[in-house]
PQR file of N, CA, C, O and H, with PARSE charges and radii, in Angstrom:
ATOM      1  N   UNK A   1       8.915   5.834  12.638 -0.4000 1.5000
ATOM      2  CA  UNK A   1       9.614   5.405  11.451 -0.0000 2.0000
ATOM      3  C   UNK A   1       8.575   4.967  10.408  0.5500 1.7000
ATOM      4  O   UNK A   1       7.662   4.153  10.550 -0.5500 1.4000
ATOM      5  N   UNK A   2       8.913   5.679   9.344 -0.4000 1.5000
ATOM      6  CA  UNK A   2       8.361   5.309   7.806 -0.0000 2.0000
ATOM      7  C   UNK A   2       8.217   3.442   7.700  0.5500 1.7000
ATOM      8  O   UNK A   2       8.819   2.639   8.413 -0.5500 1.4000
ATOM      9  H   UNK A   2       9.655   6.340   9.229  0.4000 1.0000
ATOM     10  N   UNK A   3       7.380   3.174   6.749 -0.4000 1.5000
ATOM     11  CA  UNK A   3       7.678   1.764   6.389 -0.0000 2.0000
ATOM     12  C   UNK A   3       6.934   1.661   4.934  0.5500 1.7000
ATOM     13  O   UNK A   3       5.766   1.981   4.711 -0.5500 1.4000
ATOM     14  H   UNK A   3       6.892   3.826   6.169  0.4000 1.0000
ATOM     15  N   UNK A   4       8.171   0.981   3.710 -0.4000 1.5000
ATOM     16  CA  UNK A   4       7.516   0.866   2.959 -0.0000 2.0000
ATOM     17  C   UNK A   4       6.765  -0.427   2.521  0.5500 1.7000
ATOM     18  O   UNK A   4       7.277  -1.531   2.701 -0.5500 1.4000
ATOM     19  H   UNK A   4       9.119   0.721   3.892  0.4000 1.0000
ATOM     20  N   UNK A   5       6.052  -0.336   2.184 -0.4000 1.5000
ATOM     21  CA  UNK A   5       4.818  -1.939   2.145 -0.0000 2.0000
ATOM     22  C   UNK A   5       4.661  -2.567   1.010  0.5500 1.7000
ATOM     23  O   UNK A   5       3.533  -2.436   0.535 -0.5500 1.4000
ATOM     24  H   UNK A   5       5.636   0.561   2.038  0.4000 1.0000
ATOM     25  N   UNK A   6       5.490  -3.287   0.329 -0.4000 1.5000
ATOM     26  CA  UNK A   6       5.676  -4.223  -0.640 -0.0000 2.0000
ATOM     27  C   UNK A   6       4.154  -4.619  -1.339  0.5500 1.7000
ATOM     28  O   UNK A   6       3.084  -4.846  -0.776 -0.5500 1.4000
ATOM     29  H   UNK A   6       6.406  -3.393   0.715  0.4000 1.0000
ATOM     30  N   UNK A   7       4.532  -4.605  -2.913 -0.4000 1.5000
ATOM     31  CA  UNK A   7       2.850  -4.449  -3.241 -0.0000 2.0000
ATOM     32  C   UNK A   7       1.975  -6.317  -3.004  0.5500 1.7000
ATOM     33  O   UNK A   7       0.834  -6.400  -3.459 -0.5500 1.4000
ATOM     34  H   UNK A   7       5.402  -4.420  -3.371  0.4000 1.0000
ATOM     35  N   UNK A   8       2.350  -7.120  -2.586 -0.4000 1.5000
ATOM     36  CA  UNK A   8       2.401  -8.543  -2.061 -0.0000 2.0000
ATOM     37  C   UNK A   8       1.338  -8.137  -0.655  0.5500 1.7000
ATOM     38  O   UNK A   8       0.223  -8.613  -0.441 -0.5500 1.4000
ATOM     39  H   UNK A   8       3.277  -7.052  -2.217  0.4000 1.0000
ATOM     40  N   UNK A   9       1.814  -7.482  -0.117 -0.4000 1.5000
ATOM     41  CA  UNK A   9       1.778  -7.242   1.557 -0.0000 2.0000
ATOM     42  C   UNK A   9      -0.292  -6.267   0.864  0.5500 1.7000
ATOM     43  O   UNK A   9      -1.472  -6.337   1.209 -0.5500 1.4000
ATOM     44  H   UNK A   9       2.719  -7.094  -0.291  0.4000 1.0000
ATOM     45  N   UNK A  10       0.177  -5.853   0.270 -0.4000 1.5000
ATOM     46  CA  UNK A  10      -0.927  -4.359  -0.388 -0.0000 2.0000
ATOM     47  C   UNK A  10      -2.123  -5.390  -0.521  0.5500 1.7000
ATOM     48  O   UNK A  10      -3.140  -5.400   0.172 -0.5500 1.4000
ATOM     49  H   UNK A  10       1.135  -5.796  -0.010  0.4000 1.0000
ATOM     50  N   UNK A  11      -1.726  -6.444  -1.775 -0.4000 1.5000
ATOM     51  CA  UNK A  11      -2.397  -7.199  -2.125 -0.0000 2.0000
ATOM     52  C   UNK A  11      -3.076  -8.157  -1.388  0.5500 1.7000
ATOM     53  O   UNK A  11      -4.292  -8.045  -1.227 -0.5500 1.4000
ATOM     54  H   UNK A  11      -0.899  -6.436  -2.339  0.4000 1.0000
ATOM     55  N   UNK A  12      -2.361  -9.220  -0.851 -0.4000 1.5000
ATOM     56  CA  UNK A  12      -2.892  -9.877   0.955 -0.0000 2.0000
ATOM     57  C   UNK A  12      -4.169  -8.993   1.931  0.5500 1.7000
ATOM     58  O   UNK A  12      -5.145  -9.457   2.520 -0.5500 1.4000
ATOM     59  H   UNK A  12      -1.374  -9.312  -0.982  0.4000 1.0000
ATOM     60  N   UNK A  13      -3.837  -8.007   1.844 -0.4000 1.5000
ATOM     61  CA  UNK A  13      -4.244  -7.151   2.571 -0.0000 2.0000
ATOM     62  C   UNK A  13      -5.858  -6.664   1.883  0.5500 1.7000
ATOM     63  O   UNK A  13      -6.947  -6.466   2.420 -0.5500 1.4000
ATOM     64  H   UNK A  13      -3.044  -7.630   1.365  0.4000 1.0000
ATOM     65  N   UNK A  14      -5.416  -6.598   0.539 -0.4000 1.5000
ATOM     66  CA  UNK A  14      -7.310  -6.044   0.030 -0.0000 2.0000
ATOM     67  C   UNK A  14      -7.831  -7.630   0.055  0.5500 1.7000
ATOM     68  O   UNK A  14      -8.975  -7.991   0.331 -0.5500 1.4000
ATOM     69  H   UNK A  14      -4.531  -6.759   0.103  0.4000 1.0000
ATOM     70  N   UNK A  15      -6.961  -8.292  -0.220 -0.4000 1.5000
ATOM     71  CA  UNK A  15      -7.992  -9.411  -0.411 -0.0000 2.0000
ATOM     72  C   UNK A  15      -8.763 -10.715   1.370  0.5500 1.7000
ATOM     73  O   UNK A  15      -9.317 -11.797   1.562 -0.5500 1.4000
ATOM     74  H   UNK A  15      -6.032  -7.999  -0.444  0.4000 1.0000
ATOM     75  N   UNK A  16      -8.050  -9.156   2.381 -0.4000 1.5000
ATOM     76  CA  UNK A  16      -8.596 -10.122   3.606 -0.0000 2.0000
ATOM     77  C   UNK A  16      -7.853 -10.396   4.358  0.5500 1.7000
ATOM     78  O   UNK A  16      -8.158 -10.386   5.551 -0.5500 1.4000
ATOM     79  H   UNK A  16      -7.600  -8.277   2.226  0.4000 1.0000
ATOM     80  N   UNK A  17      -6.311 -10.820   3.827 -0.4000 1.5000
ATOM     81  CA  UNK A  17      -5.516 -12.031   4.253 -0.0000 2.0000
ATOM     82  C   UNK A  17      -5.541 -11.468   5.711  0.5500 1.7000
ATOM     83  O   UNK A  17      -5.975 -10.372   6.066 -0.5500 1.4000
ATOM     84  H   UNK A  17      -6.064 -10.828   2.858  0.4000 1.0000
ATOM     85  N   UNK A  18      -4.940 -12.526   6.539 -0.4000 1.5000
ATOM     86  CA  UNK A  18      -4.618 -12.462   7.903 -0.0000 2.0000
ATOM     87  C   UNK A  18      -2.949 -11.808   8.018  0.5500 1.7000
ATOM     88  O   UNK A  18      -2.474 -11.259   9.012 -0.5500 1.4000
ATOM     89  H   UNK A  18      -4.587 -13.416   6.250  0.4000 1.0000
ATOM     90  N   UNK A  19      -2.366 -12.014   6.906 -0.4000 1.5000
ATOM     91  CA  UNK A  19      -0.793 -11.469   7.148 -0.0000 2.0000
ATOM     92  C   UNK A  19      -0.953 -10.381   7.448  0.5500 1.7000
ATOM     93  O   UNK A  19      -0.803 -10.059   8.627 -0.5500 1.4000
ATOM     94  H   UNK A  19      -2.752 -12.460   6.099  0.4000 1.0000
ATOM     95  N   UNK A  20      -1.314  -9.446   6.477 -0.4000 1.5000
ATOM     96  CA  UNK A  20      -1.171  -8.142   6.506 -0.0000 2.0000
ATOM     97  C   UNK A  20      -2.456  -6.909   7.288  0.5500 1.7000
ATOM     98  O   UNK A  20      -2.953  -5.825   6.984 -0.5500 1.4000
ATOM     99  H   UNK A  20      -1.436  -9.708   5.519  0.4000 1.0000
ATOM    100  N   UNK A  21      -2.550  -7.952   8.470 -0.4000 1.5000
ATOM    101  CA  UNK A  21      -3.624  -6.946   9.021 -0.0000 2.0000
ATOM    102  C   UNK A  21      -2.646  -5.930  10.068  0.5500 1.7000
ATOM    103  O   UNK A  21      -3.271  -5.057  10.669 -0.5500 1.4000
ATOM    104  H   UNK A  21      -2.147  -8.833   8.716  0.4000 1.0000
ATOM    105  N   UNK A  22      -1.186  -6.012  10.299 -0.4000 1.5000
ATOM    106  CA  UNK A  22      -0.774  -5.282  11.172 -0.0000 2.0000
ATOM    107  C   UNK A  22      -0.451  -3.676  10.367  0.5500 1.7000
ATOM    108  O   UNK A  22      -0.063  -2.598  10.816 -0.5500 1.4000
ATOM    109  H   UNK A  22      -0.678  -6.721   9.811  0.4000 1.0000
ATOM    110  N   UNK A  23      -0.872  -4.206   8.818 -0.4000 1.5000
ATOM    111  CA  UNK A  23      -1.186  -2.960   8.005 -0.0000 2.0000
ATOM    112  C   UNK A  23      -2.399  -2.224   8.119  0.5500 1.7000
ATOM    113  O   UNK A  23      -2.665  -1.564   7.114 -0.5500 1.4000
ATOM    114  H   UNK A  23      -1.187  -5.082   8.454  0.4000 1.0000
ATOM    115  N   UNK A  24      -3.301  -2.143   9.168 -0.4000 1.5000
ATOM    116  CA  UNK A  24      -3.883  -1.535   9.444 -0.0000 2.0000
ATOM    117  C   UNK A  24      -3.486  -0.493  10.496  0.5500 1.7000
ATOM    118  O   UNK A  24      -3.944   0.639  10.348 -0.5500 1.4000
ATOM    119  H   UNK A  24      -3.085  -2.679   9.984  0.4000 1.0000
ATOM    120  N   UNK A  25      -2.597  -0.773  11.658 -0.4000 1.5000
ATOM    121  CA  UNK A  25      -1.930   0.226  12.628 -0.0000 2.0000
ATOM    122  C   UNK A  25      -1.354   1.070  11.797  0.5500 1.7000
ATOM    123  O   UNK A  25      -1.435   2.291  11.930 -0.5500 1.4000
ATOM    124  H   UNK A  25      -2.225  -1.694  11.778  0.4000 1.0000
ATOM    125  N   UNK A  26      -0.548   0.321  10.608 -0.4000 1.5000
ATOM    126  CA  UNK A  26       0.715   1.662   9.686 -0.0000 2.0000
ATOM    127  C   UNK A  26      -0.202   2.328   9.455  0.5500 1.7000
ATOM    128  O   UNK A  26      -0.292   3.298  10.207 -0.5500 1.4000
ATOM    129  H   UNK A  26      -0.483  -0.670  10.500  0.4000 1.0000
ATOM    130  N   UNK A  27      -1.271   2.199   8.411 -0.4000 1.5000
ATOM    131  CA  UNK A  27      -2.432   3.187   8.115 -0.0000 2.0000
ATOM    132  C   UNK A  27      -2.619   4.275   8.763  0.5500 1.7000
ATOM    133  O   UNK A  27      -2.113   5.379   8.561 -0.5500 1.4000
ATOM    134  H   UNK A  27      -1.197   1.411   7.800  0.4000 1.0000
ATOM    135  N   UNK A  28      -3.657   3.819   9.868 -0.4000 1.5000
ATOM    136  CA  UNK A  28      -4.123   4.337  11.002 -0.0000 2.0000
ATOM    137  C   UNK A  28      -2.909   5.150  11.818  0.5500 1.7000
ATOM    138  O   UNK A  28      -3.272   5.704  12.855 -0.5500 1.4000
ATOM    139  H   UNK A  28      -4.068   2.922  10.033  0.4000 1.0000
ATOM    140  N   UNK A  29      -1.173   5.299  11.359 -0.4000 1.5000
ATOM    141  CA  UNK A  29      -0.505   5.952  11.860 -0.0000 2.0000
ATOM    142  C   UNK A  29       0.297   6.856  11.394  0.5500 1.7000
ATOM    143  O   UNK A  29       1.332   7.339  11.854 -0.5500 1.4000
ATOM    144  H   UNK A  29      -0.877   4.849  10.516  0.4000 1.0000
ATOM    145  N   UNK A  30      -0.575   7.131   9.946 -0.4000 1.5000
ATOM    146  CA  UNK A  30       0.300   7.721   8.829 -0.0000 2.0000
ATOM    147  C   UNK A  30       1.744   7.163   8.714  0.5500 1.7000
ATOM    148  O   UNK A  30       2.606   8.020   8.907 -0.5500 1.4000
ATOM    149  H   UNK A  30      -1.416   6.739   9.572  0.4000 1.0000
ATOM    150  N   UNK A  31       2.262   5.729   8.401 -0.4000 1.5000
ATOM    151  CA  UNK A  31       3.339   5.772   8.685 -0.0000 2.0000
ATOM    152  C   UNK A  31       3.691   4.893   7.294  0.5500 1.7000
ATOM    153  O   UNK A  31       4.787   4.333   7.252 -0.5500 1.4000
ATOM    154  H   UNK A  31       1.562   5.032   8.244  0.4000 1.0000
ATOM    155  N   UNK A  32       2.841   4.777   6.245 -0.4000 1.5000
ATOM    156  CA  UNK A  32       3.226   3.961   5.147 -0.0000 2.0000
ATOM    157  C   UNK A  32       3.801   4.706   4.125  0.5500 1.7000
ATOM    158  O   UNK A  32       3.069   5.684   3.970 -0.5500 1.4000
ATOM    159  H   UNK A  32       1.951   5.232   6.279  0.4000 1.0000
ATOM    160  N   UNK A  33       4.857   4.757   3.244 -0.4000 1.5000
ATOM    161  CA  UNK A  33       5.117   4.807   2.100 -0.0000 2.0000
ATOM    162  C   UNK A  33       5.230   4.210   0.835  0.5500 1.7000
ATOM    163  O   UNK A  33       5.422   2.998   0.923 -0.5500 1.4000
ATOM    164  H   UNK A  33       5.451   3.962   3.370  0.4000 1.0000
ATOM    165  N   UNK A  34       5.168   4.714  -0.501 -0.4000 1.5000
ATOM    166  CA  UNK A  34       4.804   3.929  -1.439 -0.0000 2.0000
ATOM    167  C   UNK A  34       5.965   4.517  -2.504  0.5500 1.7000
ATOM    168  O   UNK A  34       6.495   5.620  -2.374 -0.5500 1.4000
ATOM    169  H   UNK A  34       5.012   5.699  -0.573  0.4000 1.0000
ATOM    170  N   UNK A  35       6.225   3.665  -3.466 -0.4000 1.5000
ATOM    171  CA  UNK A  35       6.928   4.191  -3.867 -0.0000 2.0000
ATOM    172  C   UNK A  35       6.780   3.960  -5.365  0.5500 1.7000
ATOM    173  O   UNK A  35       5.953   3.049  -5.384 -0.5500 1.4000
ATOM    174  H   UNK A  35       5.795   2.768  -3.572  0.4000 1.0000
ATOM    175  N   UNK A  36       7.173   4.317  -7.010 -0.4000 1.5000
ATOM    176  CA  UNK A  36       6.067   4.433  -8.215 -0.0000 2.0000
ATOM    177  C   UNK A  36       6.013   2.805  -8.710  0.5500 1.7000
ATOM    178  O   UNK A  36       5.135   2.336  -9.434 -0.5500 1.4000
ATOM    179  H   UNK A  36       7.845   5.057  -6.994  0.4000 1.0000
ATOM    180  N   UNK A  37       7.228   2.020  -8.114 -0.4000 1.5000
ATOM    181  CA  UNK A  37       7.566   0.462  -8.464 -0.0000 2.0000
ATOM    182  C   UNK A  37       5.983  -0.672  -7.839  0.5500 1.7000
ATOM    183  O   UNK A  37       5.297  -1.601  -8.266 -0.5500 1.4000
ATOM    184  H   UNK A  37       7.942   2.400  -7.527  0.4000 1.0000
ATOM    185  N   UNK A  38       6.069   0.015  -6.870 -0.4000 1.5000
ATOM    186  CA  UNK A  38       4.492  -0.629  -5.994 -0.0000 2.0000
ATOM    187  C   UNK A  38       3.946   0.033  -6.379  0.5500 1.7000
ATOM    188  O   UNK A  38       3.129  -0.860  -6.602 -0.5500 1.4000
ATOM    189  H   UNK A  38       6.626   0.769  -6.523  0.4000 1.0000
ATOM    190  N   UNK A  39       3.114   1.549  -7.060 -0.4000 1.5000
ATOM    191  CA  UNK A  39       1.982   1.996  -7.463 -0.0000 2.0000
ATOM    192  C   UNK A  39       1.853   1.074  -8.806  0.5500 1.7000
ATOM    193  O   UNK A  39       0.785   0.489  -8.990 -0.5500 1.4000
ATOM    194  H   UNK A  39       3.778   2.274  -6.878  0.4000 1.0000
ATOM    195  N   UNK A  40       2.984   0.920  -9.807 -0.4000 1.5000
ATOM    196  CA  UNK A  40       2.593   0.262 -10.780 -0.0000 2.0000
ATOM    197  C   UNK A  40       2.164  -1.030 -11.034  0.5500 1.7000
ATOM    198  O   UNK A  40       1.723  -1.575 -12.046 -0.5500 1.4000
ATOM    199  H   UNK A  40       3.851   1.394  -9.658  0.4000 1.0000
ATOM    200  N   UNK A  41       2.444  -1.508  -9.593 -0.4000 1.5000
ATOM    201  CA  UNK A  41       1.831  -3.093  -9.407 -0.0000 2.0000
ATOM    202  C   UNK A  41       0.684  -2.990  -8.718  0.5500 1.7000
ATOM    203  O   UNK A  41      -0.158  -3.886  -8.785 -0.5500 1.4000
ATOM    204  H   UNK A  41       2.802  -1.065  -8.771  0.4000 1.0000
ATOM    205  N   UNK A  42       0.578  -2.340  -8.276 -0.4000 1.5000
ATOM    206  CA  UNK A  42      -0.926  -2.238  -7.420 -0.0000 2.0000
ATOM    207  C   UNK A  42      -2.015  -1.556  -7.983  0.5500 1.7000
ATOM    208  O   UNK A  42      -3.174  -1.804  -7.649 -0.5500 1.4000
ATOM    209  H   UNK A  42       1.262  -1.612  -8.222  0.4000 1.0000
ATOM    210  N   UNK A  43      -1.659  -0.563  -8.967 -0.4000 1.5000
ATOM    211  CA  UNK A  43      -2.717   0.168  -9.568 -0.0000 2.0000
ATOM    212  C   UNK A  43      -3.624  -0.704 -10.551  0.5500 1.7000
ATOM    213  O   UNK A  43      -4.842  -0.801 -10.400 -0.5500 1.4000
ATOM    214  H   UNK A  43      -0.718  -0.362  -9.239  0.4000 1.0000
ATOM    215  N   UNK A  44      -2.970  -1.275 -11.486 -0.4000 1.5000
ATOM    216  CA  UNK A  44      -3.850  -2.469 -12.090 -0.0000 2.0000
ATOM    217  C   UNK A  44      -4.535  -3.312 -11.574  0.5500 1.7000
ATOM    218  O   UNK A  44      -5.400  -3.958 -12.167 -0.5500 1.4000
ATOM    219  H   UNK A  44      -1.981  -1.196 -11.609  0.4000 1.0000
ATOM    220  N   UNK A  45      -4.243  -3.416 -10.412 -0.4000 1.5000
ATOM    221  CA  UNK A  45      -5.083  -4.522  -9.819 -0.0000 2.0000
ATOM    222  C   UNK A  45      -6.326  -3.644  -9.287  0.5500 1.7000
ATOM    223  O   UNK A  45      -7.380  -3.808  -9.902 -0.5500 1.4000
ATOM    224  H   UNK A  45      -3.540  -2.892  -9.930  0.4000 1.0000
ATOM    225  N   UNK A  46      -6.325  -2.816  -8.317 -0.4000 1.5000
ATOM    226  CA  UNK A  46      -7.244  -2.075  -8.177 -0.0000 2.0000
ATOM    227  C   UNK A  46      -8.016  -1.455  -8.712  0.5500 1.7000
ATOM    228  O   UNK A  46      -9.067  -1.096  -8.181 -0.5500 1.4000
ATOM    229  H   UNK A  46      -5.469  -2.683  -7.817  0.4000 1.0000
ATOM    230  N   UNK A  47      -7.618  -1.137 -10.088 -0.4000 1.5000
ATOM    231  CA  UNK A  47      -8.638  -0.687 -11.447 -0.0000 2.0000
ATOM    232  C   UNK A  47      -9.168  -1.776 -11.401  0.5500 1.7000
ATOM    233  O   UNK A  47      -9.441  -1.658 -10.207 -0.5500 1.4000
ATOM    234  H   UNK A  47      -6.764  -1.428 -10.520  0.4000 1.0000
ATOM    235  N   UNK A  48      -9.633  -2.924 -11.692 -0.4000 1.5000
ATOM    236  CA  UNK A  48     -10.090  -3.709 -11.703 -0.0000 2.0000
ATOM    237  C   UNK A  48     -10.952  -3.959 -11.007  0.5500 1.7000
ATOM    238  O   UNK A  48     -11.964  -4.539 -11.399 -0.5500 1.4000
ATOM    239  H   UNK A  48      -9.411  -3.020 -12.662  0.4000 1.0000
ATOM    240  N   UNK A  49     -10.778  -3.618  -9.922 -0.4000 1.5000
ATOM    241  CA  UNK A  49     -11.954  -3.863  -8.655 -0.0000 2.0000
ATOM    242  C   UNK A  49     -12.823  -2.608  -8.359  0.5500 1.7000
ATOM    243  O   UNK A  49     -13.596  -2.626  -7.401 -0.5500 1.4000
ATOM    244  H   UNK A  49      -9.955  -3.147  -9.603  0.4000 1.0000
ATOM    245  N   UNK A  50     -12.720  -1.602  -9.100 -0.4000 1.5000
ATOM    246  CA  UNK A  50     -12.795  -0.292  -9.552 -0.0000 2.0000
ATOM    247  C   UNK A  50     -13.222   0.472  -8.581  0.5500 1.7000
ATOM    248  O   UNK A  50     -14.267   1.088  -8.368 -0.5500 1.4000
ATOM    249  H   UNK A  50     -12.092  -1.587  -9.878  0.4000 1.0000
ATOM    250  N   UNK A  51     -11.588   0.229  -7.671 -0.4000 1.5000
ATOM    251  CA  UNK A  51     -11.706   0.914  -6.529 -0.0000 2.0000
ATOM    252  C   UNK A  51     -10.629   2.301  -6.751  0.5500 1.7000
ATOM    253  O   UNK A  51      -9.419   2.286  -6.527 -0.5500 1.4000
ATOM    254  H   UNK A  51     -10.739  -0.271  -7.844  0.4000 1.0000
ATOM    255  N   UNK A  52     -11.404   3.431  -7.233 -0.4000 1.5000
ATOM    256  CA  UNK A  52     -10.976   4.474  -7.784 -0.0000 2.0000
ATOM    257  C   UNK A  52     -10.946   5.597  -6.588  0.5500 1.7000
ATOM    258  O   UNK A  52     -10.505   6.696  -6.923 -0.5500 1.4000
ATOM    259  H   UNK A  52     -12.387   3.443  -7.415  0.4000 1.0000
ATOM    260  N   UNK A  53     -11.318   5.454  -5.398 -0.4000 1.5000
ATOM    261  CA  UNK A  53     -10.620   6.288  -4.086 -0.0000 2.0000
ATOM    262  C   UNK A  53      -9.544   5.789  -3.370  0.5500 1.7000
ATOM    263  O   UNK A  53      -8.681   6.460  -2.803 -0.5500 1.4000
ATOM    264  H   UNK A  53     -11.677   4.561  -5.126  0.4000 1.0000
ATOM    265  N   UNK A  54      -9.615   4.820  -3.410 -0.4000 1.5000
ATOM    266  CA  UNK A  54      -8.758   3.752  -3.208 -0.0000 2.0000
ATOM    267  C   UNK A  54      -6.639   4.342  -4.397  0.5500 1.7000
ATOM    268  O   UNK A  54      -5.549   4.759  -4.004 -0.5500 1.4000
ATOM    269  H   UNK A  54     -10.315   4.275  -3.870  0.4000 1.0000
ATOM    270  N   UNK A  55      -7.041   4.097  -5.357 -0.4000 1.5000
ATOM    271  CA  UNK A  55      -6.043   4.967  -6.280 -0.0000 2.0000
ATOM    272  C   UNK A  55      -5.730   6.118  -6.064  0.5500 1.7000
ATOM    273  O   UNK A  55      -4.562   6.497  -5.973 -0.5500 1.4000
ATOM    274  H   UNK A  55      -7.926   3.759  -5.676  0.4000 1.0000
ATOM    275  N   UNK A  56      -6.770   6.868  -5.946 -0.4000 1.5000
ATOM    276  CA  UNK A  56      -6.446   8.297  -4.981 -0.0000 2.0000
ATOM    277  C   UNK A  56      -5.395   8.992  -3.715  0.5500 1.7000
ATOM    278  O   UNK A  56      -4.641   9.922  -3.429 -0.5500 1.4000
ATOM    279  H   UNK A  56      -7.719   6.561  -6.020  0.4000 1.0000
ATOM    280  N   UNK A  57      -6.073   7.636  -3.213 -0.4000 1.5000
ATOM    281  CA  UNK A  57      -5.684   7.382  -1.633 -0.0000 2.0000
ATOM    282  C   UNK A  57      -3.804   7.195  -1.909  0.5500 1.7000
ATOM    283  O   UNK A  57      -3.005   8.116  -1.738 -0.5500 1.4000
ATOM    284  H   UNK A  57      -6.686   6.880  -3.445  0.4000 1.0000
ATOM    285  N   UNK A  58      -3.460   5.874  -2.330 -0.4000 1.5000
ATOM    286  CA  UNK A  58      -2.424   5.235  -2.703 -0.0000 2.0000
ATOM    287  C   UNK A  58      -1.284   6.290  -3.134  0.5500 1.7000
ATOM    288  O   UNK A  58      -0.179   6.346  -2.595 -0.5500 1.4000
ATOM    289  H   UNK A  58      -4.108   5.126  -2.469  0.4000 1.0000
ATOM    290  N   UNK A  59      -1.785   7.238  -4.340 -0.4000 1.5000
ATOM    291  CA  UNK A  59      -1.269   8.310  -5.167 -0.0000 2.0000
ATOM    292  C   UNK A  59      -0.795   9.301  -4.086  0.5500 1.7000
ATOM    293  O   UNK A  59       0.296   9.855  -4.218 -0.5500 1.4000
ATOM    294  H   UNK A  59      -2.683   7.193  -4.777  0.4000 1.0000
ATOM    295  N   UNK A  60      -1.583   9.540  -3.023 -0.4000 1.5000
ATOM    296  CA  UNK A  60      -1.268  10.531  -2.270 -0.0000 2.0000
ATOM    297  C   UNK A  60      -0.272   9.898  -1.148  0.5500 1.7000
ATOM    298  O   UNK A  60       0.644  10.574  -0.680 -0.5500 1.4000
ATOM    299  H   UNK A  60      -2.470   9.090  -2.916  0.4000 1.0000
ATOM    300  N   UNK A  61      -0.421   9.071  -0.903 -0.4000 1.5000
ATOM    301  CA  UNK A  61       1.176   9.007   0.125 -0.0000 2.0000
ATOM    302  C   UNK A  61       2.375   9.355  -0.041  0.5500 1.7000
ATOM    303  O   UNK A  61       2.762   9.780  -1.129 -0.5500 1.4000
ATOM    304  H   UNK A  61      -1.165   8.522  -1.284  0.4000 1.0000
ATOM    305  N   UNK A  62       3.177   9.232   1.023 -0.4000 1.5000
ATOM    306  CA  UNK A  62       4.333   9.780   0.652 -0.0000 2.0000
ATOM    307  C   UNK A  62       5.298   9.013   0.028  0.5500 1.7000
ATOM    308  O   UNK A  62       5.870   8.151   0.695 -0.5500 1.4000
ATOM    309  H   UNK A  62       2.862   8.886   1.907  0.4000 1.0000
ATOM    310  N   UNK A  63       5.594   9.182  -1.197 -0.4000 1.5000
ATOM    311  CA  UNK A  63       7.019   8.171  -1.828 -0.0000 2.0000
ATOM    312  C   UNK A  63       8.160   8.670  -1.923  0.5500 1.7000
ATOM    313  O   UNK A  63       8.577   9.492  -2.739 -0.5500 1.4000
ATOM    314  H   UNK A  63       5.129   9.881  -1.739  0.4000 1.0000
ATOM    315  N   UNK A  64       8.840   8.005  -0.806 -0.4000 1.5000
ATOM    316  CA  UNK A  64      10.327   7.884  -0.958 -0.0000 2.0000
ATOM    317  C   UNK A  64      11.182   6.904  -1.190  0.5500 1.7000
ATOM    318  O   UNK A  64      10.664   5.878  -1.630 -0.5500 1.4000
ATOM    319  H   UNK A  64       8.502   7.337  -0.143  0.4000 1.0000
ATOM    320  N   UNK A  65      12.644   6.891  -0.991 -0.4000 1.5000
ATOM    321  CA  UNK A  65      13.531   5.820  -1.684 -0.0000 2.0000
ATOM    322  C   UNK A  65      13.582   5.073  -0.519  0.5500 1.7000
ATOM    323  O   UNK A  65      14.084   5.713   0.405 -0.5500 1.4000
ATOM    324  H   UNK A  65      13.064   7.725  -0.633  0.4000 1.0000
ATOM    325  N   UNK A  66      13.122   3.551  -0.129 -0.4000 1.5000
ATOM    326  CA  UNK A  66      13.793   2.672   0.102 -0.0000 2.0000
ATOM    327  C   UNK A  66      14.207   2.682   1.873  0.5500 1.7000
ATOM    328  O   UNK A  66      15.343   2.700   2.346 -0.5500 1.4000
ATOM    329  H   UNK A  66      12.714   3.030  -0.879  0.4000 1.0000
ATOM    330  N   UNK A  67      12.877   2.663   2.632 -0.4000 1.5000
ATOM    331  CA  UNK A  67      12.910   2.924   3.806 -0.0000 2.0000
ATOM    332  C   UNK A  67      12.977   1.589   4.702  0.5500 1.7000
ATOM    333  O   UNK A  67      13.716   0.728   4.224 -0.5500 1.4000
ATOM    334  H   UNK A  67      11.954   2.647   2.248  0.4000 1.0000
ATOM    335  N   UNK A  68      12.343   1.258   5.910 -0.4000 1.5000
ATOM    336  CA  UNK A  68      12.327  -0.293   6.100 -0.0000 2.0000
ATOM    337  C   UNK A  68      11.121  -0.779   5.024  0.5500 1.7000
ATOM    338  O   UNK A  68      10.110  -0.170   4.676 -0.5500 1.4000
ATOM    339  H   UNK A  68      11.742   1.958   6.298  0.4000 1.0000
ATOM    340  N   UNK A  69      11.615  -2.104   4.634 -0.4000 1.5000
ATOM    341  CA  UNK A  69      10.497  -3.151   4.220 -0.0000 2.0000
ATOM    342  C   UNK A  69       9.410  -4.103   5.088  0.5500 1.7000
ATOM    343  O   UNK A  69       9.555  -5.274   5.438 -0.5500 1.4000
ATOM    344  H   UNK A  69      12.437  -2.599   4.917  0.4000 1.0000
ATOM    345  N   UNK A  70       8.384  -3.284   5.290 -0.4000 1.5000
ATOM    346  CA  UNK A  70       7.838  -4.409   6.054 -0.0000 2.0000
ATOM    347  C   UNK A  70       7.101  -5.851   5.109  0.5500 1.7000
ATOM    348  O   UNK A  70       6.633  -6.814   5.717 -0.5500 1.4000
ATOM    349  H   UNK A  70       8.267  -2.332   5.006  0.4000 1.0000
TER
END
């Protein structure tokens, strides 16, 4: 099962946090989706840190409508 990852969870997650390290298995299992509401919150932030494979990366997942929220 798909899971989509709230851009909160995205954010936690570049910056270290301990919450969102079980976002490393979704990764590692192709199992994340994104959808353009979280690219537009997350992309600014990551320009910033001018992590531009990173945007790449993000752009290319799969976005669909509204799967579980992890």
């Amino acid at each position: 099962m798909n899971v989509l990852v709230d851009s909160s969870v995205w954010i936690d997650y570049f910056r270290g946090g301990i919450k969102s390290m079980r976002l490393n298995d979704l990764i590692e299992e192709n199992r994340i989706i994104v959808n353009e509401l979280i690219l537009a919150e997350l992309i600014p932030f990551v320009k910033l840190k001018h992590e531009h494979k990173l945007i790449s990366l993000l752009n290319s997942h799969d976005k669909s409508h509204i799967p579980h929220l992890f």
